[in-house]
C-alpha positions in Angstrom: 46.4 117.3 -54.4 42.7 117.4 -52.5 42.5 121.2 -53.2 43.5 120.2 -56.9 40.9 117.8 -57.2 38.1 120.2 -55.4 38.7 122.7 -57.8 38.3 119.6 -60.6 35.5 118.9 -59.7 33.5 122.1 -59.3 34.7 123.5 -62.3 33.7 120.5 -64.0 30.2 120.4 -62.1 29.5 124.5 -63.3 30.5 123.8 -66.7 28.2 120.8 -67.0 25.3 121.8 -65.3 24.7 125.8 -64.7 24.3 126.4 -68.0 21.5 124.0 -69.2 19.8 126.7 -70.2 22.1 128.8 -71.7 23.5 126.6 -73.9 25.3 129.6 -76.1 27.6 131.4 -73.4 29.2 130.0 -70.6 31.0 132.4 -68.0 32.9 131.1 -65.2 34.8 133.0 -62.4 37.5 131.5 -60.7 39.0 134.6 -57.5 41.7 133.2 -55.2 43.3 134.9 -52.4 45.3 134.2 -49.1 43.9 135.1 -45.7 45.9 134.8 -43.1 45.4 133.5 -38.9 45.1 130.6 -39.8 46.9 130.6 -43.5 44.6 129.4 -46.4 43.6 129.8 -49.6 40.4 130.8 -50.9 38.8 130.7 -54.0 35.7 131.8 -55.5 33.7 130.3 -58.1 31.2 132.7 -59.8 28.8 131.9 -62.4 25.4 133.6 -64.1 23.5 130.1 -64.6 20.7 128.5 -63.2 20.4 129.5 -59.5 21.5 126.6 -57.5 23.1 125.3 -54.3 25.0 122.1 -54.5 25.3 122.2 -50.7 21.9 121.3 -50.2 22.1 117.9 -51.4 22.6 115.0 -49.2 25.5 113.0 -49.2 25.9 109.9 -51.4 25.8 107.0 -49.5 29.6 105.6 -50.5 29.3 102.5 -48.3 26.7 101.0 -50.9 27.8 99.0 -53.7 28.4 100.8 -56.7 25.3 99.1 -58.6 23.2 100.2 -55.6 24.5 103.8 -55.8 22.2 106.6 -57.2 24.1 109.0 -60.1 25.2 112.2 -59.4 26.3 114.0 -56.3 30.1 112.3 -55.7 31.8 115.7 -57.4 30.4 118.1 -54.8 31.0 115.5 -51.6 34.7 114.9 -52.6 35.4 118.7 -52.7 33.4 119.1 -49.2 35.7 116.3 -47.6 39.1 117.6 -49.7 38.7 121.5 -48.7 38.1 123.1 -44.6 35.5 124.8 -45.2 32.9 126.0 -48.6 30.4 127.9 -48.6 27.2 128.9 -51.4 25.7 132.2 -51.6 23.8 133.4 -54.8 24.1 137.8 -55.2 24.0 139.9 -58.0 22.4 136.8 -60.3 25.4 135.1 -59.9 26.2 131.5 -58.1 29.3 131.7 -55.7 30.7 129.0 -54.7 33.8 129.6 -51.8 36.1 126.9 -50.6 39.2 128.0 -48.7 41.8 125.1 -47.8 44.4 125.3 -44.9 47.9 125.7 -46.3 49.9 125.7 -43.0 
């Protein structure tokens, strides 16, 4: 279920904001493998929109009230606090996004 809703929620956050400006095409890659010692999945998120790591944002302050509480940035913290480790890299003019999740 937290790996479910990590994946949710990046998807979601690509197809919402990497292509702003190109509004016609929208290409998203979704790679998954195993790796083993520990065992975990891994997968990749690839896209060719705006250059952009989510990781560099700070963390949303969840202990404020909700009124109090700026917009945007919840998506990417829940998937860092659901998955053991992610990772951003951008290659190639592409945005890759890896999270791998312990499955043992």
């Amino acid at each position: 279920m937290q790996l479910e809703l990590s994946i949710e929620e990046i998807f979601i956050n690509i197809v919402n904001h990497a292509y702003e400006t190109h509004a016609n095409e929208r290409k998203i890659l979704i790679n998954s493998y195993i790796e083993t010692d520990p065992l975990k999945i891994a997968l990749e998120f690839l896209d060719e929109g705006t250059p952009y790591n989510p990781l560099e944002n700070h963390d949303p302050n969840i202990s404020l009230p909700l009124e109090e509480r700026s917009i945007g940035g919840l998506g990417i913290y829940l998937a860092k606090k659901n998955v053991d480790s992610i990772d951003y890299k951008y290659k190639d003019e592409k945005n890759i996004l890896t999270i791998k999740k312990n499955i043992e």
